[in-house]
C-alpha positions as CSV (number, residue, x, y, z in Angstrom):
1,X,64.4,7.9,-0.6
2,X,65.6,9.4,2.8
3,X,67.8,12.1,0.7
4,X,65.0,13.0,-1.8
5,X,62.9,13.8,1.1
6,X,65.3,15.9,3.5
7,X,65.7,18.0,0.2
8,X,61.9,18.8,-0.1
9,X,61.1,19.0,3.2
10,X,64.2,21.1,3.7
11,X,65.4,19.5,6.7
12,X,68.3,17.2,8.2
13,X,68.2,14.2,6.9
14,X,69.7,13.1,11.0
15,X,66.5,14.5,12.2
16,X,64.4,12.4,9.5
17,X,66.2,9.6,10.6
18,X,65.9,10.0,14.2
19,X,61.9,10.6,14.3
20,X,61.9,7.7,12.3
21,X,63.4,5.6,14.9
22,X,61.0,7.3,17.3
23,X,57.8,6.2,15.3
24,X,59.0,2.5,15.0
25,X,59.7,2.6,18.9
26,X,57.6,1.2,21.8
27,X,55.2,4.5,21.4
28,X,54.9,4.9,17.8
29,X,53.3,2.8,15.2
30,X,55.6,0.2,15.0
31,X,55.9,-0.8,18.9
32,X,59.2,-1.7,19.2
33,X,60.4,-2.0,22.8
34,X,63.8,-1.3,22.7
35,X,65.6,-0.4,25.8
36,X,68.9,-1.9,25.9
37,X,71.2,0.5,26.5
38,X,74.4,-1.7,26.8
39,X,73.7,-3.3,23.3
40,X,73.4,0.6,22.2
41,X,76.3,1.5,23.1
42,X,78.1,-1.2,21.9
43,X,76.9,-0.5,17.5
44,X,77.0,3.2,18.3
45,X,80.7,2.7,19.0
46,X,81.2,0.9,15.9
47,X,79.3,3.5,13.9
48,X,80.9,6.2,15.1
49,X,84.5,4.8,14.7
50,X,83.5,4.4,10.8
51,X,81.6,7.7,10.4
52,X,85.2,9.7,12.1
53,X,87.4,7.4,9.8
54,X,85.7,8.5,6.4
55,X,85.4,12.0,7.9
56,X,89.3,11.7,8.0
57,X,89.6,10.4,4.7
58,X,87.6,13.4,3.2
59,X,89.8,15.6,5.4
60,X,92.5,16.6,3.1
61,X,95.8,17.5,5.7
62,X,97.7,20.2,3.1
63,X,94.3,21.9,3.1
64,X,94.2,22.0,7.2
65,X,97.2,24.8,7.5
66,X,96.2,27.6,8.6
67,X,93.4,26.2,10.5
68,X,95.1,23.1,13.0
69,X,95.5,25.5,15.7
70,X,92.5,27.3,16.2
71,X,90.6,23.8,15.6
72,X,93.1,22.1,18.2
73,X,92.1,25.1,21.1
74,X,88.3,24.7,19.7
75,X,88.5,20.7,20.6
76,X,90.3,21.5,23.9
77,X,89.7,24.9,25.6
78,X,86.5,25.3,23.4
79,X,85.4,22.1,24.9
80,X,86.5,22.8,28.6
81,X,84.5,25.9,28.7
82,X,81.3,25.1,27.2
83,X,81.1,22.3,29.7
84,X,81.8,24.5,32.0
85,X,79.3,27.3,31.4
86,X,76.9,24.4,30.6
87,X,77.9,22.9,34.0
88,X,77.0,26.0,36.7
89,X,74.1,27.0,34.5
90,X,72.4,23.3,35.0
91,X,73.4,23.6,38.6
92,X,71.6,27.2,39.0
93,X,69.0,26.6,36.7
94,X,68.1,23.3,37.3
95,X,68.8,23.0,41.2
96,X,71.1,19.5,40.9
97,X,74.4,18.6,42.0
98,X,77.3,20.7,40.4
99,X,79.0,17.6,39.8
100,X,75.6,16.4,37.7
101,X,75.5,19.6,36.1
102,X,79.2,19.2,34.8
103,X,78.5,15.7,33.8
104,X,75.6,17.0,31.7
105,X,77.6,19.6,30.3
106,X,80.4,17.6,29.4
107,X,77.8,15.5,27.5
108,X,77.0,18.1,25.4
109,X,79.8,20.1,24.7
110,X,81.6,18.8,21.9
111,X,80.2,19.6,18.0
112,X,79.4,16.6,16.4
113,X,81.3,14.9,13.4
114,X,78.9,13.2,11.8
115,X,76.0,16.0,12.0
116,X,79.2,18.5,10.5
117,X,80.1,16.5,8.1
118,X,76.7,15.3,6.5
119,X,74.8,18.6,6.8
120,X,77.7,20.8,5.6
121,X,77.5,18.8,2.3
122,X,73.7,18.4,2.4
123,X,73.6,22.6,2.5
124,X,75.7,22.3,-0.8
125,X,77.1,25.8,0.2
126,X,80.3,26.8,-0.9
127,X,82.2,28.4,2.2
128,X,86.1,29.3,2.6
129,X,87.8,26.5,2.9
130,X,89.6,28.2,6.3
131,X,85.9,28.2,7.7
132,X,84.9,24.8,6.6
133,X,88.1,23.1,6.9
134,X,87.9,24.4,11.2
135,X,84.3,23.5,11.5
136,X,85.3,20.0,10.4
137,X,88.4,19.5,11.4
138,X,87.3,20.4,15.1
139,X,83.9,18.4,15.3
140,X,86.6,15.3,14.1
141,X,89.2,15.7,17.2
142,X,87.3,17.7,19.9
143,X,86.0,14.1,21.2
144,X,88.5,12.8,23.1
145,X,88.1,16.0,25.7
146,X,84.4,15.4,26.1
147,X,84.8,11.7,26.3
148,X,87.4,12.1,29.1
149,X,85.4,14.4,30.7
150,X,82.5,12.2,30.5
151,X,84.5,9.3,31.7
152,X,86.0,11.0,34.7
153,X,83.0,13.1,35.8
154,X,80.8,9.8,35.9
155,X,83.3,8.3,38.0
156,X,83.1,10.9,40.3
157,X,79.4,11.0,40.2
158,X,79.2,7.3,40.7
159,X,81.7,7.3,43.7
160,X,79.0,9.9,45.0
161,X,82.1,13.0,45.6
162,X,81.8,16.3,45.5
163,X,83.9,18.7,43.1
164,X,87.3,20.2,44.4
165,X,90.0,20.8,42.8
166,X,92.3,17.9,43.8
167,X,89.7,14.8,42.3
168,X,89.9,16.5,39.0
169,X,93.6,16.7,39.4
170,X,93.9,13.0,39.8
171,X,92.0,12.4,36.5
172,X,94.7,14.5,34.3
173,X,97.2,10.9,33.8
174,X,93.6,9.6,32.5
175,X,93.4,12.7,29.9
176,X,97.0,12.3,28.7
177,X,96.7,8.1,28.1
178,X,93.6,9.1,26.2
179,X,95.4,11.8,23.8
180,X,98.6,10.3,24.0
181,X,97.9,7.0,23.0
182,X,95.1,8.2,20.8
183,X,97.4,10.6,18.7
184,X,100.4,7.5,18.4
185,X,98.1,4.8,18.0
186,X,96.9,7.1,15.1
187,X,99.9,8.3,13.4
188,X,101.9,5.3,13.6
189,X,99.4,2.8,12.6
190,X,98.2,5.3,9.9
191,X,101.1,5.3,9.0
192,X,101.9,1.2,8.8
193,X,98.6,0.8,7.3
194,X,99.7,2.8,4.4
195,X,102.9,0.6,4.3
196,X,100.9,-2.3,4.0
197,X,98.4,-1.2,1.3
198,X,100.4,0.2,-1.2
199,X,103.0,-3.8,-0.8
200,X,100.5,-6.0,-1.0
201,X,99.0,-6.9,-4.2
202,X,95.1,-7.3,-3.9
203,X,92.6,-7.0,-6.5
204,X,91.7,-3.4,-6.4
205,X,88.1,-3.8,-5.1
206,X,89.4,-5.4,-1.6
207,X,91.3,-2.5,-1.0
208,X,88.8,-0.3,0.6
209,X,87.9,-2.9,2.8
210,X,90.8,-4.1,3.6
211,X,91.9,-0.5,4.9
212,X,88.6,-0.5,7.0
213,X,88.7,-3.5,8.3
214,X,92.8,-2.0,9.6
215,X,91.4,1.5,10.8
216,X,89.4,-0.7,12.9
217,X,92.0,-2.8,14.2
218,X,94.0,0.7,15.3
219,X,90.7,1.9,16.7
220,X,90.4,-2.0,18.8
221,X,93.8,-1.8,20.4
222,X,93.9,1.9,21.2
223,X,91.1,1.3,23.6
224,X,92.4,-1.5,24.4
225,X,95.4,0.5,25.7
226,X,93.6,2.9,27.3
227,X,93.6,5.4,24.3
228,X,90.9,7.1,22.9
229,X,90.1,5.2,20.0
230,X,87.8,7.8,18.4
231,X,90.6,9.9,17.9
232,X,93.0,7.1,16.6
233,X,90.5,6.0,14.1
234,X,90.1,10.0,12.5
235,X,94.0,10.6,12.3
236,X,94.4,6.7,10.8
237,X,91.7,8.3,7.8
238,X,94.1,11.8,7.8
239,X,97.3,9.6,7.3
240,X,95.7,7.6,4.6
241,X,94.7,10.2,2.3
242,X,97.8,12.0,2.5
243,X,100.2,9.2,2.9
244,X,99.0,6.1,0.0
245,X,99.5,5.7,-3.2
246,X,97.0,2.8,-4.2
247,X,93.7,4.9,-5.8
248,X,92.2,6.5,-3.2
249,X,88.7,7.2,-4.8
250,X,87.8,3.6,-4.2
251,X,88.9,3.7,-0.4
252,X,87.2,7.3,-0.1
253,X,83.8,6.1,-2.5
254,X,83.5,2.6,-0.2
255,X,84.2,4.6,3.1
256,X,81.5,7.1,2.1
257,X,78.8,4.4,1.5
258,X,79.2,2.9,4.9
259,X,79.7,6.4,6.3
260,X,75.9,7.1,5.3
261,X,75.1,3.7,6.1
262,X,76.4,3.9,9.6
263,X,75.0,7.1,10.4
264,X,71.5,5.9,9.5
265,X,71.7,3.3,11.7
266,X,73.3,5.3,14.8
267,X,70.6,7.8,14.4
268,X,68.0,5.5,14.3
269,X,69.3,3.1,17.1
270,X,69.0,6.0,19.4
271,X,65.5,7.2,18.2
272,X,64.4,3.7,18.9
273,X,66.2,4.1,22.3
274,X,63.7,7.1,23.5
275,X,60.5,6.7,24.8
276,X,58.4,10.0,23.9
277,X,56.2,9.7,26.4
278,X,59.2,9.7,28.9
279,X,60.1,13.4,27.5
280,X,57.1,15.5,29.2
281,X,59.1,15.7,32.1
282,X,62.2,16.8,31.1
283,X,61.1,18.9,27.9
284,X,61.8,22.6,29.9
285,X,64.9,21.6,31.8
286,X,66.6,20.5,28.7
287,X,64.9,23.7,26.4
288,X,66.8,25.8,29.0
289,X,70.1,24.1,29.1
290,X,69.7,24.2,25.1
291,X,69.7,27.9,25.1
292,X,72.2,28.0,27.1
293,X,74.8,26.6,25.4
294,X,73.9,28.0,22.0
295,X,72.9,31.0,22.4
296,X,76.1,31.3,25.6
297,X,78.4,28.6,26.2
298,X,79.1,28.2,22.4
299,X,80.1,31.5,21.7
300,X,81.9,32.4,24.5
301,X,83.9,29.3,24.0
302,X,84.4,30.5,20.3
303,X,85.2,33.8,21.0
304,X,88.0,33.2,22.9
305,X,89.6,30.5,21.1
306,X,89.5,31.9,18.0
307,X,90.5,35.2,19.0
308,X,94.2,34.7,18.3
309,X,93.7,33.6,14.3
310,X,91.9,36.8,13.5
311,X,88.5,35.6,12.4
312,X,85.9,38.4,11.2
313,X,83.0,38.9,13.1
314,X,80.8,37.3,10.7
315,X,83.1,34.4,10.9
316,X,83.2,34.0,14.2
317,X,79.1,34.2,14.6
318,X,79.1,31.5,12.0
319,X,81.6,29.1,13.9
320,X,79.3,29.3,17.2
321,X,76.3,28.7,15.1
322,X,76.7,25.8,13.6
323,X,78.3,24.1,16.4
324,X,75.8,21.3,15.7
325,X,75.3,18.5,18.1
326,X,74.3,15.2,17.1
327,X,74.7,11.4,17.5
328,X,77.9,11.8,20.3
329,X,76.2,13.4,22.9
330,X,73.5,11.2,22.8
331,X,75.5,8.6,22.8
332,X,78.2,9.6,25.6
333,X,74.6,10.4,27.3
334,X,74.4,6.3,27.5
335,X,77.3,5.9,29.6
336,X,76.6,7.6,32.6
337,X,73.1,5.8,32.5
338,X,74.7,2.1,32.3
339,X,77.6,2.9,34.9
340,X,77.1,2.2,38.6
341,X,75.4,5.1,40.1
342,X,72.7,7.8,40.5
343,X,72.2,8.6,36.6
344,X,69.2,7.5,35.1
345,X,67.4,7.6,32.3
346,X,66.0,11.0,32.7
347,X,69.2,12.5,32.1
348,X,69.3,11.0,28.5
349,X,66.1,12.4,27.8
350,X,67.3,15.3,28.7
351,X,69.9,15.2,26.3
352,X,68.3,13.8,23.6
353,X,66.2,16.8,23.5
354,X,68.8,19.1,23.6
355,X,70.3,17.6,20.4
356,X,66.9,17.3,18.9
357,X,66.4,21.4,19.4
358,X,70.1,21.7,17.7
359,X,69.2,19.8,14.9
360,X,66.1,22.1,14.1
361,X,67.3,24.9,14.7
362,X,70.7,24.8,14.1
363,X,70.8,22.0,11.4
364,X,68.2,23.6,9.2
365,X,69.8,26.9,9.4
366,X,73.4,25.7,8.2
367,X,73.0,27.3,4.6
368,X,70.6,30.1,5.8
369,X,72.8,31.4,7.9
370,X,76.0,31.0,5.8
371,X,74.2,32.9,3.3
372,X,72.6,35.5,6.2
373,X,75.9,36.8,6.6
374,X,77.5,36.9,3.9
375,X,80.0,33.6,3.7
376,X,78.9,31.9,0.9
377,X,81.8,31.9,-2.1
378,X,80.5,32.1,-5.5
């Protein structure tokens, strides 16, 4: 019903989903009073582990070359610099702490992998596959950076210091745990996992779930560890689809179906999460900091990173367009609000709006634009 209606209405089917949650919520029609933000966090990790592990079982790794360097600098330095422009804008802009202002744009920086994913194949537009295969192969690994970002900012936020050089230094052994054991807990359980499916002998229905339920094992113990297990989980799908031999439209048809599934959910878990009538306040601050980083930090970040693999100009407007945000920030938004300190709920609204306006605007111009500028392939 939800897909039939995005179609005629012509917009995400996210956005659908999120003002749906809003309506059921404490002031909507349904009056749900929903406000636990540990409990939140909690499914949306789950969610979002599944939505990156059948975003890297669509992914196809032969079809990335060309492409896994630019996308790499886009998920790193791409993400480092929008959270920075984001950062000292919020602090000029919006009078508060730089430190908050970093926080806020470390939030928000990343694209997000399940807005990417769904709305590049709700536009069914055919791009290159060098364009498509960056936008998503970047939205899949660029979250690790704004998670450790988020992690160590909100630590430093909650400890109540000031930004110098020398406290960021001291978070850089958290940054390599996170990719480090991320990218081996990845590769090598990828890896074992495929060893595993294609010995066993199972019926050939409990083989999708049966590599779910060990993707989610990898993605358990690489947090566990310290890694990031976002990232773990996305190069565990990458591995998978390159690596078995079992069918892999059954793994790939079943991941797909709880992909949807999951992102329904996420998006309207955090819909039910925000209280419109919380928003007034924070409506212009977080319109500002919107423009910002589309219409500034985005393409800066864009332009230099992908300056070295020769993108067109067309190309490279495209790439800072749909740099969509979407369920991650909102819900890396959570975490500074349930850790000990002077975050509070205000700066989720903040952020949720922000996503919202990227969404509309940026969402529902994913095929207009493409087609705007030439990019769609016959």
């Amino acid at each position: 019903m939800l897909v039939p209606l995005s179609k005629r209405l012509g917009a995400p089917i996210l956005l659908i989903i999120l003002i749906g949650g809003m309506l059921v919520g404490e002031d909507g029609p349904g009056n749900v009073d929903f406000d636990n933000f540990e409990l939140a966090f909690s499914l949306g990790s789950v969610a979002l582990a599944i939505i990156l592990f059948a975003g890297g079982l669509e992914t196809e790794w032969a079809s990335l070359k060309g492409v896994r360097a630019v996308s790499i600098s886009l998920a790193s330095l791409g993400v480092l610099i929008t959270a920075a422009i984001v950062g000292f804008a919020a602090y000029y802009l919006l009078g508060i702490p730089l430190s908050h202002g970093l926080l806020l744009g470390a939030v928000v920086a990343s694209t997000d992998a399940a807005a990417t994913f769904m709305l590049i194949q709700q536009s069914q537009i055919k791009l290159s596959p060098r364009l498509s295969n960056t936008l998503v192969f970047e939205s899949g690994i660029n979250d690790p950076m704004a998670i450790f970002l988020t992690i160590s900012l909100t630590t430093l936020v909650g400890q109540g210091g000031d930004i110098h050089g020398e406290e960021l230094f001291l978070f850089l052994p958290l940054f390599v745990q996170q990719i480090g054991v991320g990218t081996a807990m990845g590769v090598l359980g990828g890896l074992g996992l495929v060893k595993i499916l294609d010995r066993i002998q199972l019926p050939v229905g409990l083989y999708p779930p049966m590599a779910l339920a060990g993707a989610m094992g990898i993605f358990g113990a690489t947090s566990i560890l310290g890694g990031s297990g976002f990232l773990a989980i996305y190069l565990c799908g990458l591995i998978i689809a390159a690596r078995i031999k079992q069918p892999l439209e059954r793994i790939l048809n079943f991941s797909e179906a709880l992909q949807w599934l999951s992102q329904i959910v996420l998006f309207f878990m955090l819909g039910l999460l925000v209280t419109p009538s919380d928003l007034s306040g924070t409506v212009l601050p977080a319109l500002m900091i919107a423009f910002v980083l589309m219409f500034f930090a985005r393409p800066l970040a864009v332009a230099v990173c992908v300056l070295p693999a020769r993108f067109t100009l067309k190309e490279t407007l495209y790439l800072s367009w749909v740099g969509l945000r979407g369920a991650v920030p909102i819900f890396l938004a959570i975490f500074p609000v349930i850790a000990p300190g002077p975050i509070q709920t205000d700066f989720f609204n903040v952020v949720f709006i922000i996503v919202v306006v990227s969404l509309v605007l940026q969402g529902w111009t994913v095929a207009a634009s493409a087609k705007w500028l030439g990019l769609v392939e016959r």
